[in-house]
C-alpha positions as CSV (number, residue, x, y, z in Angstrom):
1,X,-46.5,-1.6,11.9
2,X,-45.8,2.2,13.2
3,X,-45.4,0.9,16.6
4,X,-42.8,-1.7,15.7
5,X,-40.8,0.9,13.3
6,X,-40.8,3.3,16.3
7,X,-39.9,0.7,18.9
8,X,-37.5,-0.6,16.9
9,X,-36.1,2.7,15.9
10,X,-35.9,4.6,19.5
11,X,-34.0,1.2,20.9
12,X,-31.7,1.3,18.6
13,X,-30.5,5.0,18.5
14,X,-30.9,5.0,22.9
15,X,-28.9,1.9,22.6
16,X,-26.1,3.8,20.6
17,X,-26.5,6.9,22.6
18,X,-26.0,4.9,25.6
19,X,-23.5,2.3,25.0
20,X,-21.3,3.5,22.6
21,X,-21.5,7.4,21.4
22,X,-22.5,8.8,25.2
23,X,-19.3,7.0,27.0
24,X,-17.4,7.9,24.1
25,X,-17.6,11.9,24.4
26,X,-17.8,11.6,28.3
27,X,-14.2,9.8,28.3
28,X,-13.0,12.3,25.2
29,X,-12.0,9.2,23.5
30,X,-13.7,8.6,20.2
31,X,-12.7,5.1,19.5
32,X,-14.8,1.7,19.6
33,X,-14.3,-1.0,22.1
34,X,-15.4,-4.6,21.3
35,X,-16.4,-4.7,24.8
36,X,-19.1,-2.4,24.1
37,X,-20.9,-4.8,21.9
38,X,-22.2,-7.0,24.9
39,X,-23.6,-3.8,26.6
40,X,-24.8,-2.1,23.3
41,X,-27.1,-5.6,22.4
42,X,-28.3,-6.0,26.2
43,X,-29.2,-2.3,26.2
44,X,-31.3,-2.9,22.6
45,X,-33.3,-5.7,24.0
46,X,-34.0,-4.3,27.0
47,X,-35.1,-1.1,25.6
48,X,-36.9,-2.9,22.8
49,X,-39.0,-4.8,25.5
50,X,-39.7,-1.2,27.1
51,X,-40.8,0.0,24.1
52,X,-43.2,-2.5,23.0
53,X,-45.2,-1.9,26.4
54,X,-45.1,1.9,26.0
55,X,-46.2,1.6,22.6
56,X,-48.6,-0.8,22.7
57,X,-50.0,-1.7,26.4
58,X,-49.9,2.0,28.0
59,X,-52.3,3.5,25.4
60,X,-54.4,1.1,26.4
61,X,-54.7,1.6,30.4
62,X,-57.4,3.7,32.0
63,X,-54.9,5.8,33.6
64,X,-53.8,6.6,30.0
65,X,-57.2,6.6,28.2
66,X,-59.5,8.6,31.6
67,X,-62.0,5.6,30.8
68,X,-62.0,3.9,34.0
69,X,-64.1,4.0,36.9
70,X,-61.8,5.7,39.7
71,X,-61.6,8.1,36.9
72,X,-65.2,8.8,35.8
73,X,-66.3,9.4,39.3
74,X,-63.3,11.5,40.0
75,X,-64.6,13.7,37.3
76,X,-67.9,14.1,38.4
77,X,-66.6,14.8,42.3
78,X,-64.6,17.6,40.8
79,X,-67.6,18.9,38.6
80,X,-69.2,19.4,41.8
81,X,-66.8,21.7,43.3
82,X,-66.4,23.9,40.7
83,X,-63.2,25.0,38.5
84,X,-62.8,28.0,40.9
85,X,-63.0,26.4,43.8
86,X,-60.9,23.2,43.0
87,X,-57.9,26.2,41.2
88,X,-57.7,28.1,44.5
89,X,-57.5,25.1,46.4
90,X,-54.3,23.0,43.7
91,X,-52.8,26.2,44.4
92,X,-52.6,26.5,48.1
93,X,-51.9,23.1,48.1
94,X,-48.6,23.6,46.1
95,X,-47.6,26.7,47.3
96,X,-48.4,25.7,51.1
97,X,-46.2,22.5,49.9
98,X,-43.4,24.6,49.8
99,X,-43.7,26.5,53.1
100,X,-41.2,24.3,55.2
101,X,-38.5,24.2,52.3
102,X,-39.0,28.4,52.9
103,X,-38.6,28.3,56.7
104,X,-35.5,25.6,56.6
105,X,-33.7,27.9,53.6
106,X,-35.1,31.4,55.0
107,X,-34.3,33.9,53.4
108,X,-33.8,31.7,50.2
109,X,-31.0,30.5,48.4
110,X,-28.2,33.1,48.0
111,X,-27.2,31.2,44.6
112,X,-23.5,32.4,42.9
113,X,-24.9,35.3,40.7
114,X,-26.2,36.7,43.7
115,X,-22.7,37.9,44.9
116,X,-22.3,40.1,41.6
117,X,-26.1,41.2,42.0
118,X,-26.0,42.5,44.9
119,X,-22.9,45.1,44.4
120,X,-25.3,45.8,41.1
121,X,-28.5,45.6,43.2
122,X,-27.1,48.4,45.9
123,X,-24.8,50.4,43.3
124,X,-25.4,50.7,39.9
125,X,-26.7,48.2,37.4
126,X,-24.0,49.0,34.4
127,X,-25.1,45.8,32.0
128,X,-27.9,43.1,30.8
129,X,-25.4,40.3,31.7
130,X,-28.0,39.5,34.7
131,X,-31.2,40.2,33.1
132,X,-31.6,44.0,34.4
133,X,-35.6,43.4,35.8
134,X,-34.7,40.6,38.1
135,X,-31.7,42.9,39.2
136,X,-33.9,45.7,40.1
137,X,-36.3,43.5,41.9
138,X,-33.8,42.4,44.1
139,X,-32.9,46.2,44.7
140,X,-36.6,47.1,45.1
141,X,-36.7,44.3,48.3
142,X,-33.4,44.6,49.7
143,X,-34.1,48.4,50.3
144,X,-37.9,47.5,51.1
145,X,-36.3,44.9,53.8
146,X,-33.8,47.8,55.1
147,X,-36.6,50.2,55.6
148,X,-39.2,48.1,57.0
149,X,-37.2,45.7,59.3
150,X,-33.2,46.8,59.1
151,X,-32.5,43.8,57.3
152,X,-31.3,43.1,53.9
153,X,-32.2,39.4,54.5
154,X,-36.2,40.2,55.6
155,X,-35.9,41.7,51.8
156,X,-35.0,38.6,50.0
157,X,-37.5,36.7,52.1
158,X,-40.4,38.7,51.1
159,X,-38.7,37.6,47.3
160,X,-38.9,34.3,47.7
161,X,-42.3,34.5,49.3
162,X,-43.4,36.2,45.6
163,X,-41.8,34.0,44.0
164,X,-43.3,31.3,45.4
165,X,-47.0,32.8,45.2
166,X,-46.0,32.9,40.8
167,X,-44.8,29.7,40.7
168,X,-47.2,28.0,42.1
169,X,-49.7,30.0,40.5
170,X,-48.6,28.8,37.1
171,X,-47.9,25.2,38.2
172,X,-52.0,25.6,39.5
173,X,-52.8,27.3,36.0
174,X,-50.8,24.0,34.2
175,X,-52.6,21.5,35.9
176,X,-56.3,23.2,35.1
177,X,-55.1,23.4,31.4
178,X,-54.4,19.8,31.6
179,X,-57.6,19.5,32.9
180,X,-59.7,21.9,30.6
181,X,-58.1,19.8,27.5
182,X,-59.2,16.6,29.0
183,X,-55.8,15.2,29.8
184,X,-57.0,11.6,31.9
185,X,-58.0,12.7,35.4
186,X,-55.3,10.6,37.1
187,X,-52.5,12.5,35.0
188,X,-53.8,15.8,35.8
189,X,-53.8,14.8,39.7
190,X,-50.0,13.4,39.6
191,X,-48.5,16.6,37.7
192,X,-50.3,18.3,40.8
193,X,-48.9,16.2,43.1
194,X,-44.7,16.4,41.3
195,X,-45.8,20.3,41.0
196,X,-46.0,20.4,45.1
197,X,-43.7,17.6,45.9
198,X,-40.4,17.8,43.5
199,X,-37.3,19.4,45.3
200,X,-36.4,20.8,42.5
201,X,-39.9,23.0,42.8
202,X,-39.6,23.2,46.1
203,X,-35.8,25.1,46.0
204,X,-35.7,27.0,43.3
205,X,-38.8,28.8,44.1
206,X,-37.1,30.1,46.9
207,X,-33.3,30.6,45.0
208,X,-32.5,34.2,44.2
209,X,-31.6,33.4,40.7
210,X,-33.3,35.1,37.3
211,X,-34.3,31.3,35.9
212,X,-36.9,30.7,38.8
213,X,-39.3,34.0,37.9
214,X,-38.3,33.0,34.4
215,X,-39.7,29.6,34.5
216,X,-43.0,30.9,36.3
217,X,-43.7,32.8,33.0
218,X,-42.7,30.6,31.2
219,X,-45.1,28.6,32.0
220,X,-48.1,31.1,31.9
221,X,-46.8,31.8,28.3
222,X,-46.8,28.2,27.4
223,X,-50.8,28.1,28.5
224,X,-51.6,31.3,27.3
225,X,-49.6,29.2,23.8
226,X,-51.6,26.3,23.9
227,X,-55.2,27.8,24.5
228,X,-54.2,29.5,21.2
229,X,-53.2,26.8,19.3
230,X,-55.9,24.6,19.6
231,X,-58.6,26.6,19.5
232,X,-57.7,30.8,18.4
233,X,-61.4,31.3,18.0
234,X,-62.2,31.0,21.4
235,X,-58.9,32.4,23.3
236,X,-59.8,35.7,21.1
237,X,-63.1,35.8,22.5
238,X,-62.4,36.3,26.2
239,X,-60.6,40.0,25.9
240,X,-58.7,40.0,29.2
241,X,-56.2,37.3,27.2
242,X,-55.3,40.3,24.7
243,X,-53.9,41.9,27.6
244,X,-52.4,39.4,30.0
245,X,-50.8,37.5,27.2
246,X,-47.9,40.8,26.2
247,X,-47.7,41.1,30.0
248,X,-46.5,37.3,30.5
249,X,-44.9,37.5,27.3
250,X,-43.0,40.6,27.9
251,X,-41.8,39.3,31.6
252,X,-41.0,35.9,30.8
253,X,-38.5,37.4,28.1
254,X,-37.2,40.8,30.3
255,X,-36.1,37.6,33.2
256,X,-34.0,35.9,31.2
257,X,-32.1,37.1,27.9
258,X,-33.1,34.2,25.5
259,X,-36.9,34.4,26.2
260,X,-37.5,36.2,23.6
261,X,-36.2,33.6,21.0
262,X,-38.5,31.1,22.6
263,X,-41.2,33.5,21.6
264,X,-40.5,34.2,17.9
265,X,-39.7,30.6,17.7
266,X,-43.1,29.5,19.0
267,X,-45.5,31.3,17.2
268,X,-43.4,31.7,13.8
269,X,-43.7,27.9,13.9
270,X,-47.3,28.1,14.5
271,X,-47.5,30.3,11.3
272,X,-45.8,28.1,9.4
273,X,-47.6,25.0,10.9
274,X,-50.6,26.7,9.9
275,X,-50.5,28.6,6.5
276,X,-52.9,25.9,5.2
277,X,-55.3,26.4,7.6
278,X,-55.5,30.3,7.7
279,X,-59.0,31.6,6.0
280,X,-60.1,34.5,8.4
281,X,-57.3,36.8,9.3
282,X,-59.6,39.6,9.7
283,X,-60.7,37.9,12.9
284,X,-57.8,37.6,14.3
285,X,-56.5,40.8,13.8
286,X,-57.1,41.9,18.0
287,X,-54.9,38.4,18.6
288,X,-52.2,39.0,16.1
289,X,-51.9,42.5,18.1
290,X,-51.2,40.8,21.1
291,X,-48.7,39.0,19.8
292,X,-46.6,41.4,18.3
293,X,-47.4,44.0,21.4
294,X,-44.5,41.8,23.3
295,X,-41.8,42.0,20.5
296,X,-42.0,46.0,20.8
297,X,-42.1,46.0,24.5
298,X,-39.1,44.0,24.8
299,X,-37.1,46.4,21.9
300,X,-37.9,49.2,23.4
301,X,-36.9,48.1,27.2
302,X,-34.2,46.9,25.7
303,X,-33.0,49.7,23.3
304,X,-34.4,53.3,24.2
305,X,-34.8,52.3,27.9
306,X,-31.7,50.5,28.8
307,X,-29.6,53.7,26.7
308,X,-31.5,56.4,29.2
309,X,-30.4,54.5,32.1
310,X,-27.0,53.8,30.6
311,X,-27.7,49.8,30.7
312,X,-25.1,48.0,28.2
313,X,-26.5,45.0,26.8
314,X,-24.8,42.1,27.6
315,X,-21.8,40.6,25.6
316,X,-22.3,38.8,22.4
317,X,-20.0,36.0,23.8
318,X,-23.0,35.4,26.2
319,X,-25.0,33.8,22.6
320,X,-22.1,32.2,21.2
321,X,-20.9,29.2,23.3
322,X,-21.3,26.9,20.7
323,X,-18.9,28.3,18.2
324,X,-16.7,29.5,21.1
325,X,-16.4,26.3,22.0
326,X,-15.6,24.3,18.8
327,X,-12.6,27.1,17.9
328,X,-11.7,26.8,21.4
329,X,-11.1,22.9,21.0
330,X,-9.8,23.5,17.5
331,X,-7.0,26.0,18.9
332,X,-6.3,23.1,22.1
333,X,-6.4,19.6,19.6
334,X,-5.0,21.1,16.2
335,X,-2.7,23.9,16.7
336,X,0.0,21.9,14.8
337,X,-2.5,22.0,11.6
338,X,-3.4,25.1,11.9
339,X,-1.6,27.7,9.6
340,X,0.1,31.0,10.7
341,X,-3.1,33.0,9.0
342,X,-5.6,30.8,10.9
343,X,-3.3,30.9,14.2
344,X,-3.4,34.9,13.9
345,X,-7.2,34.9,13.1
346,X,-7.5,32.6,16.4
347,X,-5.5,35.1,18.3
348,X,-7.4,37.8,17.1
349,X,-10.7,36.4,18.8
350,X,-9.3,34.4,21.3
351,X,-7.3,35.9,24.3
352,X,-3.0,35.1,23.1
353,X,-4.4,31.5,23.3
354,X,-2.6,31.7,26.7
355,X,-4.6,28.5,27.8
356,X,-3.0,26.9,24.9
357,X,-0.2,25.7,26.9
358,X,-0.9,22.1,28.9
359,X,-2.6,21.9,30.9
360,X,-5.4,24.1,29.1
361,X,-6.5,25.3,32.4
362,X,-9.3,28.0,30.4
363,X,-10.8,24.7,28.0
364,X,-13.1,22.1,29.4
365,X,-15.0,20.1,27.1
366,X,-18.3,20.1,28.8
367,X,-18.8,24.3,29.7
368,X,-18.1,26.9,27.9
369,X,-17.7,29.3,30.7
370,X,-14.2,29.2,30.8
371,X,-14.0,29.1,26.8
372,X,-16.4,32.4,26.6
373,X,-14.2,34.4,29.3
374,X,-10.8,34.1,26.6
375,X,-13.5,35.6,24.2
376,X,-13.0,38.9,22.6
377,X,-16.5,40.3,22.2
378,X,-15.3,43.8,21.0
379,X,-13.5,41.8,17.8
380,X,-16.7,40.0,16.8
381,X,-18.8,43.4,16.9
382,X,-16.3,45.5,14.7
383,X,-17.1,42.6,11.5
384,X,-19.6,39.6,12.7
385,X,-19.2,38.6,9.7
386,X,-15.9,38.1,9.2
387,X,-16.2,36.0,12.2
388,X,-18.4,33.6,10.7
389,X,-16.7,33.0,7.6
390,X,-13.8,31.7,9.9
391,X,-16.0,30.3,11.5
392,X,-17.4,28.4,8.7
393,X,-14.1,27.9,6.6
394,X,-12.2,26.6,10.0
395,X,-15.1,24.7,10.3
396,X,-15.4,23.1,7.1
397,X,-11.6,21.8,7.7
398,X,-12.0,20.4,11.1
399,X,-15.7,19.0,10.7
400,X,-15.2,15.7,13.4
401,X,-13.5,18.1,16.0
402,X,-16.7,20.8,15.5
403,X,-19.0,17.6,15.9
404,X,-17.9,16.2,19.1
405,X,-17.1,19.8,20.3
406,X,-21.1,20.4,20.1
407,X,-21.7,16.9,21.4
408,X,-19.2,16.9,24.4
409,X,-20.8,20.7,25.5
410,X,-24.0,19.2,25.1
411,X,-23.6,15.9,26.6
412,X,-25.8,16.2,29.3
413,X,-28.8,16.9,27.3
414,X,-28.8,13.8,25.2
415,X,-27.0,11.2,27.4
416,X,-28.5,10.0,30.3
417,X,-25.0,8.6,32.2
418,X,-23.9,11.9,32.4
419,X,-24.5,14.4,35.3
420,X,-21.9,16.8,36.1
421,X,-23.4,19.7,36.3
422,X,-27.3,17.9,37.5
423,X,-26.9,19.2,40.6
424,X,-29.4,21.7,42.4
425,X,-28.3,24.9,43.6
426,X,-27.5,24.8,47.6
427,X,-25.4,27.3,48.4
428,X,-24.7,28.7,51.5
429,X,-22.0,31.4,50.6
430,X,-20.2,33.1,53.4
431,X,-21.7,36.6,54.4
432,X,-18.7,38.6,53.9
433,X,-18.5,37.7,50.4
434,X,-21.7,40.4,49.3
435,X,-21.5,43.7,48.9
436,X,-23.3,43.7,51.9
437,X,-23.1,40.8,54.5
438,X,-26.2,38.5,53.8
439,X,-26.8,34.6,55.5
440,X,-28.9,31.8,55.9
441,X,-30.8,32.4,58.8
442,X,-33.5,29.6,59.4
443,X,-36.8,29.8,60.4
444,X,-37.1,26.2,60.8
445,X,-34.2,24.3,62.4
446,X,-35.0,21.2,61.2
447,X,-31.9,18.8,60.5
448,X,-33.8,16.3,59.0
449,X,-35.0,18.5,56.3
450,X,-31.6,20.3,56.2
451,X,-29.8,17.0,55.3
452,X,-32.7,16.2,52.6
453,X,-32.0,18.9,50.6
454,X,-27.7,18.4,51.2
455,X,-28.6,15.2,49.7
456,X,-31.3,15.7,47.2
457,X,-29.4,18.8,46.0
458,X,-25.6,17.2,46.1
459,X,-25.6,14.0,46.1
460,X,-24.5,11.6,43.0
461,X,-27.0,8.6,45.0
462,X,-30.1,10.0,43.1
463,X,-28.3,10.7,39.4
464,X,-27.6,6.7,40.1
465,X,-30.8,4.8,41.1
466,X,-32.4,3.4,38.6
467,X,-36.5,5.2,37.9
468,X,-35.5,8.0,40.7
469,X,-32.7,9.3,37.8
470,X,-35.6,10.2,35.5
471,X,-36.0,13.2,38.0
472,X,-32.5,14.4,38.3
473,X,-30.9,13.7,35.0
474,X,-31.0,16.3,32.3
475,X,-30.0,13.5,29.5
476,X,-33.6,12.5,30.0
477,X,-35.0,15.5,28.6
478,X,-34.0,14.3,24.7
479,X,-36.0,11.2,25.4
480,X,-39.4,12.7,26.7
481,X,-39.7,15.0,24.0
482,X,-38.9,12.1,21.3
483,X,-40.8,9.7,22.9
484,X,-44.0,12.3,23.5
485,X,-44.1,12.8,19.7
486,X,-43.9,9.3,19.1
487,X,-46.5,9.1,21.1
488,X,-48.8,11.5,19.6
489,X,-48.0,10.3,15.9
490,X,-51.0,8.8,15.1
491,X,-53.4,11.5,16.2
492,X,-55.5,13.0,13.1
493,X,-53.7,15.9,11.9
494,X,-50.1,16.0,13.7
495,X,-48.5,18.5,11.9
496,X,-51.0,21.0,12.1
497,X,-53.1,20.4,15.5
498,X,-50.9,18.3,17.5
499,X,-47.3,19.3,16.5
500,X,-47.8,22.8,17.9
501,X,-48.9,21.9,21.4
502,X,-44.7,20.4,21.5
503,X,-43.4,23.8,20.1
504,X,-42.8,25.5,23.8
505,X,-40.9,22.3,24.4
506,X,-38.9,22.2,21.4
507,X,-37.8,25.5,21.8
508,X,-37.1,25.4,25.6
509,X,-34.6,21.9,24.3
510,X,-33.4,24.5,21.7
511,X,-32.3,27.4,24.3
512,X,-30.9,24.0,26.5
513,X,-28.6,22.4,23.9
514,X,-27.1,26.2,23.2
515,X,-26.7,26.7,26.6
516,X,-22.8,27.5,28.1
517,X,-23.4,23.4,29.8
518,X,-25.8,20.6,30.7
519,X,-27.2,21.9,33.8
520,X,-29.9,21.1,35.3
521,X,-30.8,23.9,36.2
522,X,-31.1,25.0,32.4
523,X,-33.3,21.7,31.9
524,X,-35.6,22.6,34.8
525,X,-38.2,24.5,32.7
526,X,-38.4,22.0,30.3
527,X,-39.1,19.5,33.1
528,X,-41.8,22.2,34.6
529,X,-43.2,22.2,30.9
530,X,-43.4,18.7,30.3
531,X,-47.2,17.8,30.8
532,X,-48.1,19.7,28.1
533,X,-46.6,16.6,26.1
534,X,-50.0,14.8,27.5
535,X,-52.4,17.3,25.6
536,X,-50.9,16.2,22.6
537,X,-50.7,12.4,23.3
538,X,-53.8,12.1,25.1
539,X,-55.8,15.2,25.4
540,X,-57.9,17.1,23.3
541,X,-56.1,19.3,20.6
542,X,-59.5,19.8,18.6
543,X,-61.1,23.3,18.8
């Protein structure tokens, strides 16, 4: 009966999400066509049929269940080799995987917030705007390039060449977690195979951009996570995790500014989840250390140490797209409603609502970039909250426009026929414009593999097949995670042993959906993160 609720359910709310609400928000016209009906009851049968097999025939396969023969004897072959053995070797395999995207895209990927990170890199680093660590790494190898070999570039390519080796370290450390839970053998050896074959691995291991060390801890913190939730006991008992787990911690959050929510979030969830359950804190007094060890480390880098290097933190506007962008839209749509006290008020945080004037060259529905850059931080830190009691009161009068102001900046997180920012970062900037001249000079020649990644990277073909969309589309995202905890409903005891294992997940689609747009390159860790989702559908979340 659970299976039919739930198959029932999903195709219906997809169905709306897809036929109706999603083309709604993406055309900015909130109004029902009649010719939608035909494609909203087609979609719901179609997606009820899906449903039924994934609900009821999948859990049943031996790919799914690990009880079949090819995966029994696979088992025992890699019993035989040894966990040591078979980690050194999934990790070679990915990060040797990656070797000719390297050569082709030597010295790496010079994305756009590498032309303001290296004036930073070679000057001064003045602000947290570009997480300050990742800046001073690229300093520390564009001088160690300069001194070694007289070139900038032979800098960034010993970068990527680390960033590569911690990738696919973690990506090696994911699948042997996978493995270690008993996650069905065959699953285990596909998330290997996507870890070393995915483009979107492949490039952004070698892009000079703060989310690709970011997602590498990320990762390691999300293990380091899970090994804790299911079994505390044991994680406590080997001591080396007491230490490594502040040092992931602490880097994951120092490489991108909104780690650090994902790490409260986590494990005060895990709290909560567990209240019932907690008998012996006295024994885990060594692990509860360990976790609070990162929370200092990053307040202190992040307080004392930034203000003895003169580091500003980075503007408030950087946290508030959201709200940014519902007054924004408020201020475009409903000026004529607005009175001269809320007009002033809007002026006041708003730059002379200049953009005001049609076209409104600084709004877009679906990024709040250009929204965020009319924004007067200064304003909202001399009375935050004055701010949000606008904020609240202008919201409470214009709920619908807030709504689909949230909904159109997030439309690429929930809607799977939207991809206008899905792209993967190519770029190929000219030299002149860095601080210091900088190019793509290949190792590798190859035009096959050149136009692959033009494609793969750029091209609207992939965002449109049918299957091959799963890999490109952000929209997707929404729909593994819900369709993951359906999933794992049934196990004995969700909420407090199975529900955890999803809480990395949860909060990386948190950080997404408050996120300036639907990029995909915001989604990408959440996509890196995704077989974890098998622990708790078909692994072992017992102690």
């Amino acid at each position: 009966m659970t299976n039919i609720f739930f198959a029932v359910f999903l195709a219906l709310f997809y169905s709306i999400v897809y036929t109706v609400l999603g083309p709604m928000i993406a055309a900015q016209d909130i109004k029902f066509d009649q010719s939608q009906i035909f494609s909203f009851v087609l979609c719901f049968i179609l997606c009820l049929v899906v449903n039924f097999i994934i609900f009821s025939v999948i859990p049943r396969l031996h790919l799914f269940t690990g009880n079949g023969r090819i995966s029994q004897s696979l088992n025992r072959y890699f019993d035989k080799v040894g966990t040591r053995k078979l980690f050194l070797f999934v990790w070679a395999f990915i990060f040797v995987s990656w070797i000719p995207t390297y050569l082709v895209l030597y010295p790496g990927v010079l994305s756009y917030d590498m032309i303001s990170q290296v004036g930073s890199a070679l000057g001064e680093i003045t602000n947290n705007h570009h997480p300050v660590l990742h800046t001073w790494l690229i300093r520390f190898f564009m001088r160690l390039g300069d001194a070694l070999f007289s070139s900038y570039e032979s800098g960034i390519g010993l970068l990527s060449l680390l960033q590569m080796v911690i990738l696919s370290y973690a990506l090696a450390r994911l699948v042997f977690l996978l493995k270690k839970k008993k996650v069905p053998i065959l699953i285990v050896m596909l998330t290997a195979l996507l870890s070393a074959f995915w483009f979107m691995n492949a490039c952004l291991s070698v892009t000079m951009i703060k989310d690709s060390l970011h997602a590498a801890f990320l990762v390691l913190f999300a293990c380091h996570f899970t090994e804790i939730a299911t079994n505390p006991s044991e994680y406590s008992l080997r001591k080396q995790n007491l230490f490594i787990l502040p040092v992931i911690s602490f880097l994951m959050c120092a490489f991108r500014n909104n780690g650090i929510h994902i790490y409260v979030f986590c494990f005060a969830a895990l709290f909560i989840l567990r209240i019932p359950q907690i008998k012996k804190a006295k024994a885990y007094i060594a692990l509860t250390a360990a976790i609070l060890i990162p929370v200092f480390m990053f307040k202190i880098y992040t307080g004392p140490v930034f203000a003895a290097f003169g580091i500003a933190q980075g503007e408030v506007r950087e946290a508030l797209s959201v709200p940014i962008q519902q007054l924004q839209r408020i201020a475009v749509r409903k000026a004529d409603e607005l009175t001269n006290e809320q007009t002033e008020q809007m002026r006041y945080y708003i730059d002379s609502l200049e953009w005001m004037e049609s076209p409104p060259e600084s709004y877009s529905p679906f990024i709040a970039d250009p929204a965020k850059s009319c924004f007067y931080s200064s304003h909202y830190n001399d009375d935050p909250i004055a701010f949000w009691k606008f904020y609240l009161q202008t919201g409470e009068q214009f709920s619908k426009e807030y709504i689909v102001a949230f909904l159109s900046n997030t439309l690429g997180y929930w809607y799977p026929g939207y991809y206008g920012f899905s792209y993967v970062m190519y770029e190929n900037y000219p030299p002149e414009v860095f601080a210091e001249p900088l190019e793509r000079k290949s190792i590798w020649d190859s035009q096959i593999l050149k136009k692959y990644y033009e494609s793969v990277c750029g091209s609207v073909f992939w965002r449109k097949t049918p299957v091959l969309r799963l890999f490109f589309v952000p929209g997707f995202t929404l729909w593994f995670l819900l369709y993951a905890l359906v999933l794992a409903w049934k196990k004995r005891g969700f909420f407090t042993k199975v529900l955890p294992l999803f809480l990395p997940l949860i909060a990386q689609y948190g950080i997404m959906i408050l996120s300036p747009m639907s990029s995909f390159r915001y989604s990408w860790p959440f996509y890196l993160l995704l077989p974890l989702a098998f622990i708790g559908i078909c692994g072992n979340s017992e102690p």
